[in-house]
N, C-alpha and C positions, 0 to 999 in steps of 0.2 A: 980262152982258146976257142977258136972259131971251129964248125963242125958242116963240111959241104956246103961252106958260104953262108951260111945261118951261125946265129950268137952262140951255140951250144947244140949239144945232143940234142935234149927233150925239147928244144925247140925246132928244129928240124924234124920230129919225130914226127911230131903233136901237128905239125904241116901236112906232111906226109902221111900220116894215118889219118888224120881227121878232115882236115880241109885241103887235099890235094883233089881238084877239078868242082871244087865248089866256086859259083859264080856268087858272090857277095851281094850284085844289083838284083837277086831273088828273094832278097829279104831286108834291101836297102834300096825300093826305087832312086831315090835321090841318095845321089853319093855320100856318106857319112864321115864326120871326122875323123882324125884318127884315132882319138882317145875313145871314142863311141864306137867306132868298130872292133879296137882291143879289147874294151868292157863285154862286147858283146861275144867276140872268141871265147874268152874264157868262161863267159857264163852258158855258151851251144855245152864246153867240154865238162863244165859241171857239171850240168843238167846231165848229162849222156850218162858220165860216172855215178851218179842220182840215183838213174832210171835202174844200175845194175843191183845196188848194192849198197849195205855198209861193213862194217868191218874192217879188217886186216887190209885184204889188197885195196879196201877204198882208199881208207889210210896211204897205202903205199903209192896209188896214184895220185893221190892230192899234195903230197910231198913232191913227187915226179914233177907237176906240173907247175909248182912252186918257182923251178929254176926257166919257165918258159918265157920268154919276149915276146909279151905279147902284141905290142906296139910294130915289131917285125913281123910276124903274122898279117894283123892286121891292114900292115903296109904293100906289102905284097898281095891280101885280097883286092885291095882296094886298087892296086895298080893293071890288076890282070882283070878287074872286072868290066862287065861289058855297059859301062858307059860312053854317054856321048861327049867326044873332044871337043874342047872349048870351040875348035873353029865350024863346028857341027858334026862334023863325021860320024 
């Protein structure tokens, strides 16, 4: 079941809360694959959840982010990032 055009809930969430107006080309001069940009999503929202805590709710969001696409993520930073088009632009 799709969720406002994303794979799921917490996948639209984890966009939306985390990476919605993040520019990807800030911490990926040269454009990155896509498996390297999703490795590297889920390891920004690690870290974050990291930085808070452990416990219960870390628990509960490490489950949450379990059901995340991360490869959609990914795919949409990398599409909205501020790269240069093949024809230069």
């Amino acid at each position: 079941m799709s969720y406002n055009g994303w794979t799921n809930y917490a996948t639209w969430r984890i966009n939306l809360e985390i990476f919605d107006g993040l520019d990807l080309s800030d911490d990926f001069p040269d454009k990155p694959s896509l498996s390297e940009a999703a490795d590297w999503c889920r390891e920004y929202v690690v870290y974050h959840l990291e930085e808070v805590g452990k416990g219960l709710a870390f628990d509960y969001a490490m489950a949450f982010i379990s059901d995340v696409n991360w490869h959609e993520i990914a795919q949409h930073l990398i599409n909205e990032a501020s790269y240069p088009t093949p024809d230069g632009d």
